[in-house]
N, C-alpha and C positions, 0 to 999 in steps of 0.2 A: 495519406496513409492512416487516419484516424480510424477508418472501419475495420482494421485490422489490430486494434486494442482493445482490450475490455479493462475499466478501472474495478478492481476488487473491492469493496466496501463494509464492513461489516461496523454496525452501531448500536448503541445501548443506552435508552434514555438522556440521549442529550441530543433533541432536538433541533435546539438551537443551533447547535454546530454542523448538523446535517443539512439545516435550511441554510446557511453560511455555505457551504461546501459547493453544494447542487447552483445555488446562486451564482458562488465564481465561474463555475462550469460553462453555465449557460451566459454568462457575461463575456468570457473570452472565447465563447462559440466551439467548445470543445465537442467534437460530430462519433465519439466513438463510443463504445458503450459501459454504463455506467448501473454496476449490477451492485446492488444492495441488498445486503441482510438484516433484518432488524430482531434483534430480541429486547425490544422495549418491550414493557406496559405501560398500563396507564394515559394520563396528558401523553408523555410522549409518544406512546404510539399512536395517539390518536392525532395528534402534532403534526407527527413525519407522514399519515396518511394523508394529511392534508397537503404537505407541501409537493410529497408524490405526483399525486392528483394534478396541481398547481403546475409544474410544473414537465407533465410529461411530454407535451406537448412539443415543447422547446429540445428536450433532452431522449436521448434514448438510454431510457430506464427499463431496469432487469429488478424488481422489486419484490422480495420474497420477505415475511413473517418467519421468525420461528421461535422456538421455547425460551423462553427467560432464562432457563438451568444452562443452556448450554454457553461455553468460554469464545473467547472471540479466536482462538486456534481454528475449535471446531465449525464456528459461524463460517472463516476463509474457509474450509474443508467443501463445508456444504456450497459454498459460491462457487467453487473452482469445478463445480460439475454444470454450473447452467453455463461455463464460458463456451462461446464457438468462436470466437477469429483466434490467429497464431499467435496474437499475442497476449501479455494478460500481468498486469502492475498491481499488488496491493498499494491502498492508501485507506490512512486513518481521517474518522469523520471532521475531523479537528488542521488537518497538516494539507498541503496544495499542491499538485503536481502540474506541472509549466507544460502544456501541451506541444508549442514546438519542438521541446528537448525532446518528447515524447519519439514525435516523428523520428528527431536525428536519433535515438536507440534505435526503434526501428530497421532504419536504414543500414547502422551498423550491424546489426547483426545478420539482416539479410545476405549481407556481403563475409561474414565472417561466422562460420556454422561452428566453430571449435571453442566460441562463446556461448554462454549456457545465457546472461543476461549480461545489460549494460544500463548506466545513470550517470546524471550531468552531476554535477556539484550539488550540495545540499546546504542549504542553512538554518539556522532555529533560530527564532526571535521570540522575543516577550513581549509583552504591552504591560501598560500600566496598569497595576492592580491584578494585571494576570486576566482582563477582560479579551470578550470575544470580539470587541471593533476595540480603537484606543490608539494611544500613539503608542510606535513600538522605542523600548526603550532599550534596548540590545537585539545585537545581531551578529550570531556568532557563524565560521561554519563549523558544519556539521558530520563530521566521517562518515563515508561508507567504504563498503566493504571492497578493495579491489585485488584479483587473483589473478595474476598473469603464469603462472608457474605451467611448466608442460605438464607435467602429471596431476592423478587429482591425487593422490597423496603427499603431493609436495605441496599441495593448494590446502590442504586437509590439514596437514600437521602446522603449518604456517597461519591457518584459518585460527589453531586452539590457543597459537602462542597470544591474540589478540581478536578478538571476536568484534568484528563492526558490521552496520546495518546491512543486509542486502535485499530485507520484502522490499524498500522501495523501487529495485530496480527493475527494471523491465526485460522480464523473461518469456519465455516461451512458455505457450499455456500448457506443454503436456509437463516442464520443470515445473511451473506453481503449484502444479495438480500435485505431484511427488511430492514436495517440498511438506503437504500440510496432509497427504494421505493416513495419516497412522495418529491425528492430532485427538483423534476419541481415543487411543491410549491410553497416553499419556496426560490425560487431562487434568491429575492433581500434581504433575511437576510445571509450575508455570513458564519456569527459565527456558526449560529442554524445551516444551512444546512450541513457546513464543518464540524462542530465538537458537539455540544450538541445535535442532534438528531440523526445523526449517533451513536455517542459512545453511549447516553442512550438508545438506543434500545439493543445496545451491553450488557448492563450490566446487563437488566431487562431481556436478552432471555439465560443468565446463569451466569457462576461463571468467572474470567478471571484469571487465571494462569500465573507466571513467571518463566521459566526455568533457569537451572544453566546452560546456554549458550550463546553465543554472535548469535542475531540475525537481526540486524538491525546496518544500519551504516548511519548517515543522514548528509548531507552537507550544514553546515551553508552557507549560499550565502548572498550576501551586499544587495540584497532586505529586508532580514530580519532587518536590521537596518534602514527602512527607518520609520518616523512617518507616 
C-alpha cells in the first residue's frame, strides 16, 4: 500500500538531518512517495541538492526549492498541492516514521471512512550530547492526539481542554490539504498556524485513531530546551 502515501517534508538548513532522514528511507526500502520542500540557503542547499541527486534513484522524490522568508506552516501548504495518492503524513526532517505502521493506518482507514486520520504509538528519544547518530540516552513515549467522540464538536471542545500531536498521523490528502490551507494567514502566530489550527481542522473533519503499533520516533534536540 506504500504507493498510496506521500511523506510530507518540509526543511531548512539542516542538511544533515535531511541526508539522515532520506537515508533511513531508502534503508527500510520505503516505495511511497517522499515530497520535499526546502528553504535552505547556502552549503545547505547546496547539500540537500546533492543528496537529492544521490539518491533519487533509490527513492521517489518530489523535490521543490522555495524562498527562505517563508515558515515551515507555509512550506506543508505549498507540499500538500504537489500530493497525488489518498493519502498524505507530515514528518519533520529530523523524526522517523515506521513504514509498516504506515501501511496498518492505511488499511484502517480504508475500512473506517468516519476517521479523518489514524498513528501507531509514538516515541522521543535523545542521544548523547543531543547528536544526530550517538547512543540514545532516554526514551520516552510520546502523545498523540486521539478523538473518538461522535461529533466533531465534542472532539473540538475536548481537543482545547488538551491539545496533542496529530500532523504525525496519517490522514487523508484532501484533510492535510485543509488542515494548512490558510497557513499564509496566519504566518506571524506560530502556535495557531503550527498546531491549533492545523490539528483543529484535523479533529472537526473526523474521528483520530490510535493503533497497537509503533509509528513514529521523534528526536528531542537541545533547541527544545531553549526558553
Amino acid at each position: 500500500l506504500f504507493f498510496m502515501i506521500t511523506l510530507v517534508l518540509p526543511t531548512k538548513n539542516r542538511w544533515k538531518s535531511l541526508n539522515r532522514a532520506l537515508c533511513y528511507y531508502r534503508d527500510v526500502y520505503f516505495e511511497g512517495t517522499i515530497c520535499i520542500g526546502d528553504s535552505s540557503n547556502g552549503q545547505d542547499l547546496v547539500q540537500n541538492r546533492k543528496t537529492v541527486k544521490r539518491l533519487k534513484g533509490k527513492l521517489n522524490i518530489i523535490y521543490r526549492e522555495y524562498s527562505d522568508a517563508i515558515n515551515e506552516p507555509q512550506c506543508t501548504q505549498q507540499l500538500t498541492k504537489q500530493v497525488n495518492t489518498p493519502y498524505a503524513v507530515f514528518v519533520a526532517d529530523d523524526d522517523f516514521l515506521v513504514p509498516s505502521s504506515l501501511d496498518k493506518c492505511i488499511l484502517f482507514l480504508e475500512k473506517n471512512p468516519e476517521y479523518s486520520s489514524a498513528h501507531g504509538l509514538g516515541v522521543k528519544i535523545q542521544t548523547k550530547d543531543d547528536k544526530l547518530h550517538g547512543k540514545i540516552i532516554s526514551c520516552k513515549k510520546r502523545p498523540q492526539e486521539i478523538k473518538e467522540e461522535e461529533t466533531a464538536s465534542q472532539r473540538f471542545l475536548k481537543f482545547m481542554e488538551h491539545a496533542d500531536d496529530v500532523q504525525y498521523s496519517v490522514h487523508r490528502a484532501q484533510t492535510l490539504s485543509l488542515m494548512y490551507k490558510n497557513a499564509h494567514i496566519y504566518q506571524n502566530d506560530k502556535v495557531f498556524s503550527c498546531d491549533l489550527q492545523p490539528y483543529g481542522i484535523s479533529v472537526i473533519s473526523g474521528k483520530i485513531k490510535e493503533l497497537d503499533c509503533l509509528s513514529l520516533v521523534r528526536q528531542k534536540r537541545w533547541f527544545e530546551n531553549r526558553v
